[in-house]
TINUPA-571687 format. One record per residue (C-alpha): x, y, z. Coordinates in steps of 0.25 Angstrom, whole numbers, plus 5000, padded with zeros to 4 digits. Example, Ala and Ser with C-alpha at 12.3 -4.5 7.8 and 13.67 -1.06 7.14 Angstrom:
<pts>
x = 5049&y = 4982&z = 5031 .
x = 5055&y = 4996&z = 5029 .
</pts>
This chain:
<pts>
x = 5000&y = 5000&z = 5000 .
x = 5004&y = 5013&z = 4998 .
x = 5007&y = 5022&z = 5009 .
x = 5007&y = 5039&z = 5007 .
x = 5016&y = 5045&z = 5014 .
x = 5015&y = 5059&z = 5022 .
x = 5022&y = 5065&z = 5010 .
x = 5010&y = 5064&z = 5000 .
x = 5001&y = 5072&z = 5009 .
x = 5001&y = 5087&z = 5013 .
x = 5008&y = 5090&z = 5025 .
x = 4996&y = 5089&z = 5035 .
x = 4998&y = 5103&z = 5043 .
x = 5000&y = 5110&z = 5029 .
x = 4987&y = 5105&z = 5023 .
x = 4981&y = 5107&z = 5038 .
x = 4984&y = 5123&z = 5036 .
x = 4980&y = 5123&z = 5022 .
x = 4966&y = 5118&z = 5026 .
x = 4966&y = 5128&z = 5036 .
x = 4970&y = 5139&z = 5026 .
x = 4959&y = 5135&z = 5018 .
x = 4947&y = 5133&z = 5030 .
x = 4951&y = 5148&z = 5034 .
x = 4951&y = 5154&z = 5019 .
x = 4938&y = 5147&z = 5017 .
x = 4933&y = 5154&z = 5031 .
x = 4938&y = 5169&z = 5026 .
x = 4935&y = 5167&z = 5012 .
x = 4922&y = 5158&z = 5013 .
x = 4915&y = 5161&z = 5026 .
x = 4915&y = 5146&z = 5028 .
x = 4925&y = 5134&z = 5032 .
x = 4928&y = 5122&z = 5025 .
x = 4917&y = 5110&z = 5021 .
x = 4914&y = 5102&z = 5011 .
x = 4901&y = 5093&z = 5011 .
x = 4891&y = 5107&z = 5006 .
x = 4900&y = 5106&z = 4993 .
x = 4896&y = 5092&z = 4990 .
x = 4881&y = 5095&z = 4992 .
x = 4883&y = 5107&z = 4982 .
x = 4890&y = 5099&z = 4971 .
x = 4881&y = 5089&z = 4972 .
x = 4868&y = 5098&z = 4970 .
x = 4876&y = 5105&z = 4958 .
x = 4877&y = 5092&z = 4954 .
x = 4864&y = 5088&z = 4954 .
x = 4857&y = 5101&z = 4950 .
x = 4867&y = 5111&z = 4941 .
x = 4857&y = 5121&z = 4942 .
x = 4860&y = 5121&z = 4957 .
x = 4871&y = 5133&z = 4959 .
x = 4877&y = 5126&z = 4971 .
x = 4891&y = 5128&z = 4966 .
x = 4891&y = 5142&z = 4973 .
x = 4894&y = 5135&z = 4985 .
x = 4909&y = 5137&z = 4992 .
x = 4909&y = 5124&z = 4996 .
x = 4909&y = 5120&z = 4982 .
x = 4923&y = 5128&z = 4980 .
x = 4928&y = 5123&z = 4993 .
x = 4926&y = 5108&z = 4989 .
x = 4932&y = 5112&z = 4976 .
x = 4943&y = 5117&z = 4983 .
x = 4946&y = 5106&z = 4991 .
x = 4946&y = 5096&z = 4978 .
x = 4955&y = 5107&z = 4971 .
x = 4964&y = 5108&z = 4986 .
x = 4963&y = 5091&z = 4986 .
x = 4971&y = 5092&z = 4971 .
x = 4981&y = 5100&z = 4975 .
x = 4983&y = 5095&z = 4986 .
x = 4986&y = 5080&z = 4981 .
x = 4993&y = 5087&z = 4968 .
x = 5003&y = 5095&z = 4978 .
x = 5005&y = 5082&z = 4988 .
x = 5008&y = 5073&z = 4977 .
x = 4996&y = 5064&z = 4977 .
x = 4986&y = 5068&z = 4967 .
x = 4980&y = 5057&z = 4960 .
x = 4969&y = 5047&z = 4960 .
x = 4970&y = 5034&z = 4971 .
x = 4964&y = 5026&z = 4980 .
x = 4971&y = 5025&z = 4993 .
x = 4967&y = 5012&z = 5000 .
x = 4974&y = 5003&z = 5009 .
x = 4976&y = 4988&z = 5005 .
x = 4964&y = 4980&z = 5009 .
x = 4953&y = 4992&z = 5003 .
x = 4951&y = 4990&z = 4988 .
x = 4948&y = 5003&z = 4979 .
x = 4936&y = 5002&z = 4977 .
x = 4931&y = 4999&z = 4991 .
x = 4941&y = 5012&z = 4995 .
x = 4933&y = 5019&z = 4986 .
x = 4919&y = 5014&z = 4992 .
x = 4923&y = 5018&z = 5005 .
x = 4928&y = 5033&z = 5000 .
x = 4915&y = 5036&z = 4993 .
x = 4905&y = 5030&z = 5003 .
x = 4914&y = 5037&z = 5014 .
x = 4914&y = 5051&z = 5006 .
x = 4897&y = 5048&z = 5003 .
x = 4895&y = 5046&z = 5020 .
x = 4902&y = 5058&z = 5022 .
x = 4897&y = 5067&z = 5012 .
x = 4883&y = 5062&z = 5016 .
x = 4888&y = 5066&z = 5031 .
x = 4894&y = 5079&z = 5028 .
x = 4878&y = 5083&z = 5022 .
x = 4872&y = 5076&z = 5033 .
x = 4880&y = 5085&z = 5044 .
x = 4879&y = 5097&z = 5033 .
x = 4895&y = 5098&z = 5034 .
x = 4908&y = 5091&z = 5032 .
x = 4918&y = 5086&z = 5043 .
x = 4927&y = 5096&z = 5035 .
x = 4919&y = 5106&z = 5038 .
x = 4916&y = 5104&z = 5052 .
x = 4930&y = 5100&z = 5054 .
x = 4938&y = 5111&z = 5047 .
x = 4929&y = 5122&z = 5048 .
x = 4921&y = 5119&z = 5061 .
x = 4935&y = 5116&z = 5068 .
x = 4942&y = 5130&z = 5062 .
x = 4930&y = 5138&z = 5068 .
x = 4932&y = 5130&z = 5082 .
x = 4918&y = 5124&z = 5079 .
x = 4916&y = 5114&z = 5092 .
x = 4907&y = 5106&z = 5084 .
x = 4917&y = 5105&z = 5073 .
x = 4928&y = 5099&z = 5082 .
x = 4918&y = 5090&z = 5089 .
x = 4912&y = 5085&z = 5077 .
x = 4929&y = 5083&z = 5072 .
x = 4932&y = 5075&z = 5085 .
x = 4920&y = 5065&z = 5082 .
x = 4924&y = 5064&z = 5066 .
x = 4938&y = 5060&z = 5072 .
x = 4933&y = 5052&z = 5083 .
x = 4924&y = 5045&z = 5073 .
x = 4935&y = 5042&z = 5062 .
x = 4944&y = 5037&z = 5072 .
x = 4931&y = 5027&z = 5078 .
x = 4929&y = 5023&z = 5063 .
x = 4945&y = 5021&z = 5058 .
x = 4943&y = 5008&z = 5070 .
x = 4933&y = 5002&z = 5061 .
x = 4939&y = 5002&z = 5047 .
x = 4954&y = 5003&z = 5051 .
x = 4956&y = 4991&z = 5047 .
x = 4952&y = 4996&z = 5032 .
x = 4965&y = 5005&z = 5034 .
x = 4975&y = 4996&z = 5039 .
</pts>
């Protein structure tokens, strides 16, 4: 199996104060923090109805930043390109099966809550929201409580 080594990632505390640089020019220049799932919701009804101007959105630009942010990102570490990482006892397309149900659950979660963990996490936490840093401490405590049950799928 191929391991990845810390080389082929940004250096966490740079990319740390990137994203803060970016939450705090969204907050001066947008009025609002960082969040995801609203763009989603928007794309999909453009989708489905071209007539329906919800384009206008900025949360449609901030996704489309984040995807254009991604790209450079993996051009400027070395590691664009399209793969599957997996370990050696998952096959591709059950990987796959997993990442799609998993990205459905919590897109469906995200509008059921009517917000993202990234939201909660990134903007809540950098305007000291005590909700936002409870809601953090049960996601971690929650993550940690479910890797028990599928670590094995990792080993």
């Amino acid at each position: 199996m191929n391991r990845r080594s810390s080389r082929d990632f940004w250096n966490p505390y740079l990319a740390g104060m990137a994203l803060g640089l970016v939450l705090l020019t969204a907050f001066l220049v947008m009025g609002h923090g960082l969040g995801a799932s609203g763009a989603a919701t928007r794309i999909g009804a453009f989708i489905a109805d071209r007539r329906a101007a919800t384009l206008d959105d900025w949360l449609v630009f901030e996704v489309l930043g984040v995807l254009l942010g991604g790209i450079l990102g993996a051009v400027t570490a070395g590691r664009f390109g399209a793969k599957v990482i997996r370990n050696a006892t998952t096959s591709i397309p059950s990987r796959l099966t997993f990442a799609f149900g998993g990205g459905v659950l919590m897109g469906l979660a995200a509008r059921a809550a009517r917000g993202c963990t990234s939201g909660q996490a990134v903007s809540g936490g950098a305007v000291l929201s005590a909700g936002a840093w409870i809601f953090m401490l049960a996601v971690f405590a929650g993550g940690y409580a479910t890797a028990w049950f599928v670590r094995r799928q990792w080993q």
